[in-house]
C-alpha positions as CSV (number, residue, x, y, z in Angstrom):
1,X,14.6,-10.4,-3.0
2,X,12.8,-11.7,-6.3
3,X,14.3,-15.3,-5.2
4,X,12.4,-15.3,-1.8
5,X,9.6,-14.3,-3.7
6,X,9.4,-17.1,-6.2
7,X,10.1,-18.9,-2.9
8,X,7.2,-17.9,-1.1
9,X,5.2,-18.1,-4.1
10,X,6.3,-22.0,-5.2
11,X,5.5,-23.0,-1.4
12,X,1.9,-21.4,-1.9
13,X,-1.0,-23.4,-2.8
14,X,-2.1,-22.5,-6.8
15,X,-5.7,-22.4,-5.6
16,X,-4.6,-19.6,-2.9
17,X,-2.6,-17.6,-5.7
18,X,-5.5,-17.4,-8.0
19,X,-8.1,-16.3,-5.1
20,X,-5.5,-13.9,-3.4
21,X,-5.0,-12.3,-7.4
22,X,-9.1,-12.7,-8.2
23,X,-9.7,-11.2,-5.0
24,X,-7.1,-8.1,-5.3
25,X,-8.5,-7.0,-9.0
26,X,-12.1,-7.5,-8.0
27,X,-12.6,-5.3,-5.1
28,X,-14.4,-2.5,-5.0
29,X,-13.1,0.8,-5.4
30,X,-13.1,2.4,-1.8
31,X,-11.3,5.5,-3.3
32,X,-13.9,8.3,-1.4
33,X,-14.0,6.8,1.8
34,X,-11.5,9.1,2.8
35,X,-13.7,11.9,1.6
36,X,-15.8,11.2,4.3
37,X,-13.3,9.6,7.2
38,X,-13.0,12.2,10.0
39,X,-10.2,10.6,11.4
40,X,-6.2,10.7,10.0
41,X,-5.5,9.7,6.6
42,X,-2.0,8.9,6.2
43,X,-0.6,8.2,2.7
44,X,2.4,5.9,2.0
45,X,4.3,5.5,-1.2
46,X,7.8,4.0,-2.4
47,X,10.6,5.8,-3.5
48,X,10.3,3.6,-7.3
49,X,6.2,3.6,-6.8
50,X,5.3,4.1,-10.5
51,X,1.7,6.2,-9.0
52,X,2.8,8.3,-6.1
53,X,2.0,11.8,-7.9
54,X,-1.7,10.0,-7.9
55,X,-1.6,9.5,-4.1
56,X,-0.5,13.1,-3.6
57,X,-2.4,14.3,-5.2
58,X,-5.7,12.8,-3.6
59,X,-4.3,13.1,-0.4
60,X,-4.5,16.6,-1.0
61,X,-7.8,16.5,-0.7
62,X,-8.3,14.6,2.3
63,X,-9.5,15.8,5.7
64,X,-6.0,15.3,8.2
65,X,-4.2,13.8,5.3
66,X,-0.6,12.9,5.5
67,X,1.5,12.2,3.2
68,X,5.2,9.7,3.5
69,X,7.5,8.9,0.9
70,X,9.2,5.4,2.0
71,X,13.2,5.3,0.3
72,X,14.2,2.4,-1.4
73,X,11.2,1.0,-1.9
74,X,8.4,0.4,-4.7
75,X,4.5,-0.2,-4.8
76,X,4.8,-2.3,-2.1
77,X,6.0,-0.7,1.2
78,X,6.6,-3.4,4.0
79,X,5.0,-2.6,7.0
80,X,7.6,-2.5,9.2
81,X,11.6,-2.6,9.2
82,X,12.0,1.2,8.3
83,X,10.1,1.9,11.4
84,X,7.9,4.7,9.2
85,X,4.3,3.0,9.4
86,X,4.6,1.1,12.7
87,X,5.9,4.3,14.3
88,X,2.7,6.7,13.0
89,X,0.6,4.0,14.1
90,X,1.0,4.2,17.6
């Protein structure tokens, strides 16, 4: 897995590296917009995700919240595969 991703990463552009990282630290912080979503909230963490007590915790306090621990997995959950997100989608 960490070789496809030093892969992946030595095919990228540089330029689209350092945007893709500038723009993932500088966004805003959108952390209430469930607070005011009236729709489903659902809440996905890895199995090794080093913050999922914070997710639970704020899903907690959502309207319709849901919360789904993903096995195997760390901070970043693929989106399909394990059939979990794609699944809930529909």
């Amino acid at each position: 897995m960490i070789d496809s991703a030093r892969e992946a990463a030595a095919q990228t552009d540089i330029d689209d590296l350092i945007r893709g990282v500038n723009v993932f630290h500088a966004r805003p912080d959108r952390s209430d917009f469930p607070t005011r979503w009236p729709g489903p909230v659902d809440v996905v963490a890895g199995e090794f995700d080093q913050a999922p007590t914070l997710a639970v915790q704020r899903s907690g306090g959502w309207m319709n919240s849901r919360f789904h621990e993903v096995d195997g997995v760390g901070h970043y959950v693929p989106l399909g595969g394990n059939g979990l997100i794609v699944g809930n989608a529909e």
